[in-house]
N, C-alpha and C positions, 0 to 999 in steps of 0.2 A: 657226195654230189649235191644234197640239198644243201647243205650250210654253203658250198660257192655257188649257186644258184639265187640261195638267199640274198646272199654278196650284191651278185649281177642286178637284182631287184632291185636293188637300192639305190643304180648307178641313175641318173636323170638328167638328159642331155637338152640344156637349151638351142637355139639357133646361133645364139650367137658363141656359146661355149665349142659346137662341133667345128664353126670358121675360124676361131682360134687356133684348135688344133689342129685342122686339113691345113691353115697357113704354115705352121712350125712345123708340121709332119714333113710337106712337100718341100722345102725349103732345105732340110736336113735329107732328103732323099736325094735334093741336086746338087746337094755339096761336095758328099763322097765318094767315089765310087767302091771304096773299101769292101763295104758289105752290103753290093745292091739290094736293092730288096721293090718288088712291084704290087707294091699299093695302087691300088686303084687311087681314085679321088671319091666318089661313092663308099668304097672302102674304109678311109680313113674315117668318114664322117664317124665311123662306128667304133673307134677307137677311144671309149671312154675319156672323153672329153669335160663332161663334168665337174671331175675331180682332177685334172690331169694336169699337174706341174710340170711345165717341160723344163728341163735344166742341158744346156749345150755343153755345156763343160762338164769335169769329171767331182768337182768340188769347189766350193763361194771361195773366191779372192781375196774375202773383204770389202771390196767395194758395194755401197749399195746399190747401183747399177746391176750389178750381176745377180742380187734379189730380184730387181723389177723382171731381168730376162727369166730367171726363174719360175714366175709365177705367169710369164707372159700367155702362154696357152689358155692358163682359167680367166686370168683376167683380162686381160686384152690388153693393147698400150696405155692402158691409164695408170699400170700396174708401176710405168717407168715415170711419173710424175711425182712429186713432193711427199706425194701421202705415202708413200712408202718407206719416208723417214720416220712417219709416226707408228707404222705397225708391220714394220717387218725390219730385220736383220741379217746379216750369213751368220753359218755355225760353224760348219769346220770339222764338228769331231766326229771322228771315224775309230773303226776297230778295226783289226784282222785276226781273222783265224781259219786255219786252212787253207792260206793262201784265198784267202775271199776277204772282200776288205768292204766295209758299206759306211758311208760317210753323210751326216746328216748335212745336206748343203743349204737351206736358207730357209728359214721359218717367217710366215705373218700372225699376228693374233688383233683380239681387243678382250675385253671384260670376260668372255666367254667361252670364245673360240680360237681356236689355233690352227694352222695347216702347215706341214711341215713338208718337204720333201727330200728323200734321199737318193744317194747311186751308188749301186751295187755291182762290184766288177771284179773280174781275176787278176792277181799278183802276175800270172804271167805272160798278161795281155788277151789271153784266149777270149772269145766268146764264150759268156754264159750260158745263154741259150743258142741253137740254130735258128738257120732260118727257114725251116718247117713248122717252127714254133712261133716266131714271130711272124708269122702269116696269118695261124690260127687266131691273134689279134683280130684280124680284118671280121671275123665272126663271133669268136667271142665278149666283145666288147674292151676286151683288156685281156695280158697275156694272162695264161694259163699255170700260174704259180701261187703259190700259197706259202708261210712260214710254217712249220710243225706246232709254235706256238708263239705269240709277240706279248709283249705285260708293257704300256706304258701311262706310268703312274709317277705325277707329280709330288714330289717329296711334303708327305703330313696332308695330304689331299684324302678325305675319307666319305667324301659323296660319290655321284654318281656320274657317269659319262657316256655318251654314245658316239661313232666313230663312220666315215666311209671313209675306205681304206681300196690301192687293187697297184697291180706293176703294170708296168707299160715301156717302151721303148723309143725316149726322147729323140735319137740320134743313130737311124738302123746304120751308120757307118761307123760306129767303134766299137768298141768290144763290153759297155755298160748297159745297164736297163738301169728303169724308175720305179719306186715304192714311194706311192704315196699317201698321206693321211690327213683328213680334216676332222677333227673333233669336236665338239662343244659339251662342256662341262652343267651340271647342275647347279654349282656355285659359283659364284666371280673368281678367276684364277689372279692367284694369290703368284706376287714373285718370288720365287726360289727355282731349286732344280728340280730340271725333268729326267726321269731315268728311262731309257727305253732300252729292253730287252729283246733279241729275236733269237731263236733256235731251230736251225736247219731248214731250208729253203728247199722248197718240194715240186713239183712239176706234176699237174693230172696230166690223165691218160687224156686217148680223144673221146671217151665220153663222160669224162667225168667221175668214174667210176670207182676208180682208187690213183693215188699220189706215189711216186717214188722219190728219192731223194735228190735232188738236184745237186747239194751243196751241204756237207754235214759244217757244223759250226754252231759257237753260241758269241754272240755278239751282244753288251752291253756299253751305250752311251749316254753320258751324264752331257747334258747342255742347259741351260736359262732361259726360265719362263719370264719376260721384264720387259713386257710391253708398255708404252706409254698409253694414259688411260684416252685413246678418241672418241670413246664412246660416250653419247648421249640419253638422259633419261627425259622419254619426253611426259606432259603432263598427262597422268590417268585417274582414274574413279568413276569415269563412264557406267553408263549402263548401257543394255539395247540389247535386242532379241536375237537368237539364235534357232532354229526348229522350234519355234515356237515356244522358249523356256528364255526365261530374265535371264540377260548375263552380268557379270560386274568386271571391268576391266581394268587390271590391277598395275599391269604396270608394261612398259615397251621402251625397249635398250637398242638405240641404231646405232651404229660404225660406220664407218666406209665398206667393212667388209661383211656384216652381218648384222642379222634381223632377228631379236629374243621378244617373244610375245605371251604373259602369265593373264590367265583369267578363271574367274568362278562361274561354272555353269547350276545355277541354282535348281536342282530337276532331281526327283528322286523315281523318275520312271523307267522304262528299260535301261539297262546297265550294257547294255550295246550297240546303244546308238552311236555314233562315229560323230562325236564333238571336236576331234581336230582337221581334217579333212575337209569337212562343212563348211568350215570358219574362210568368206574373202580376206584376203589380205594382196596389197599390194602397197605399193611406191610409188607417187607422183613426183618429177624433176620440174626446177624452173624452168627448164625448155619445150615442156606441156608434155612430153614421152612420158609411160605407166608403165612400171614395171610390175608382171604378174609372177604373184608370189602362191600359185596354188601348188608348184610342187611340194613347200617347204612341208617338212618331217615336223613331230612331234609327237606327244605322249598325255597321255590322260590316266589321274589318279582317282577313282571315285572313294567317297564317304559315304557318311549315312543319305541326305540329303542333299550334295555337293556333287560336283566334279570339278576337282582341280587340275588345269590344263596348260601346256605352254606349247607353243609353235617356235621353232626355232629353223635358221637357214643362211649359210652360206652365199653371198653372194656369186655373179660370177663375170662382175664387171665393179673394180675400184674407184668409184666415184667421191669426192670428198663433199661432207655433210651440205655446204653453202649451193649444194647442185641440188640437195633434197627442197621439195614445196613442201610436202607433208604423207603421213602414212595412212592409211586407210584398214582399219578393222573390221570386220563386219560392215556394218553404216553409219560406225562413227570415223569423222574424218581429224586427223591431229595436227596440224601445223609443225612444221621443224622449223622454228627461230636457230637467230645468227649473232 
């Protein structure tokens, strides 16, 4: 119960990430009547949104059109514009076993990060879940399934990574749900192949309390890590204050789709002060809109003297660089040239 709890904590819904998904939720609600299902509109809001790649179909065509539809829920229609030639592709590859068949369909990345999403469905048409389960959505944020265990690890890749991950239910009128994952890596992702692993697909109770099996199966797929580089390094060495301790600002990597932010908190005092959460960060657009960036995650490593920190963050709207003014750390402000 606490590790998907922990899960659920990590989900973080903007305003504009929840209209994305109440738009594609209600849309796929009036198309089918196959497998009604009564979502509120209130409801959906709470349908892990955040992370939530909707995919309408059962697997990517190939076209990159059906990427942008893909990713349309997180990012919105910017997602079906140009810049998706530069950081995203379909994949295609799927396994089965068991008569369960799970297909990675369209991946984005840049320097860093990646978000993949896939669909998981029965050989014999059947529903995976019911629709008592896919109700329980409407409160738990996301459905109520877990894998027994997932490994995905990019080939000779031996840093570090951290991941939000959860299922959810693209289209309550066919018999597929969605797994999906946004990652960011510690080092620049290197091209070669990605392997991802999954074993046995589990389903909590209603309180969380223990899993049964949903789906026994061990599924591995190999796909390409081979993003073209649109990320930018913009200029750092700054200094400026943080809780009242020198900071030195080392370095900040923008994308269309994501925000990498490395600095030195020079402070050798409490070792639990909370150096990343502190930190303002946002995005200024030439059209004068700010984007606030205080949900973004990250991690703090301290030394003797030091703390070494990066803030890192998923966007949840695809905008291409020439739409950025500049990014804002702390109270130092950076210009994004063109």
């Amino acid at each position: 119960m606490k590790q998907y709890k922990d899960t659920m904590d990590e989900l973080r819904f903007t305003p504009e990430q929840k209209a994305h998904m109440v738009d594609r939720l209600m849309e796929s609600a009036q198309a089918s009547p196959r497998r009604p299902h009564s979502f509120r509109r209130v409801a959906v809001v709470g349908v892990a949104a955040a992370l939530a790649l909707s995919v309408g179909v059962a697997g990517a065509t190939g076209a990159l059109g059906d990427v942008g539809a893909a990713f349309s829920s997180i990012f919105g229609p910017s997602a079906q514009t140009e810049v998706i030639d530069q950081i995203g592709y379909p994949v295609g590859a799927s396994h089965t076993d068991n008569g369960v068949t799970i297909t990675a369909d369209a991946i984005v990345g840049d320097t860093y990060s990646y978000a993949v999403v896939y669909t998981i469905q029965r050989e014999d048409g059947e529903a995976l879940v019911s629709d008592d389960v896919l109700a329980r959505a409407a409160d738990t944020a996301a459905l109520p399934l877990t894998f027994h265990s997932q490994d995905t690890t990019p080939r000779g890749y031996k840093g570090g990574s951290h991941a939000r991950r959860w299922f959810y239910d693209a289209d309550p009128a066919d018999n597929a749900i969605q797994f999906v994952e946004l990652r960011t890596q510690d080092a620049p992702i290197r091209p070669g192949e990605l392997t991802v692993q999954f074993q046995d697909l589990e389903l909590y109770n209603e309180d969380y309390t223990a899993r049964t099996t949903l789906a026994e199966g061990s599924w591995t797929l190999n796909f390409q890590l081979d993003f073209e580089n649109s990320s930018q390094a913009l200029p750092c060495g700054q200094a400026f204050q943080l809780n009242g301790a020198p900071v030195t600002l080392n370095s900040v990597t923008l994308s269309p789709l994501s925000l990498q932010v490395d600095y030195t908190v020079h402070w050798a005092g409490d070792p639990s002060t909370d150096w990343i959460h502190s930190l303002p960060l946002s995005i200024t657009y030439t059209d004068g809109t700010t984007l606030d960036l205080s949900y973004a995650g990250g991690f703090s490593t301290p030394g003797e003297d030091t703390v070494s920190c990066r803030r890192d963050v998923i966007f949840d709207t695809i905008r291409p660089l020439d739409e950025v003014a500049y990014v804002t750390v702390g109270d130092v402000v950076i210009p994004v040239t063109q």
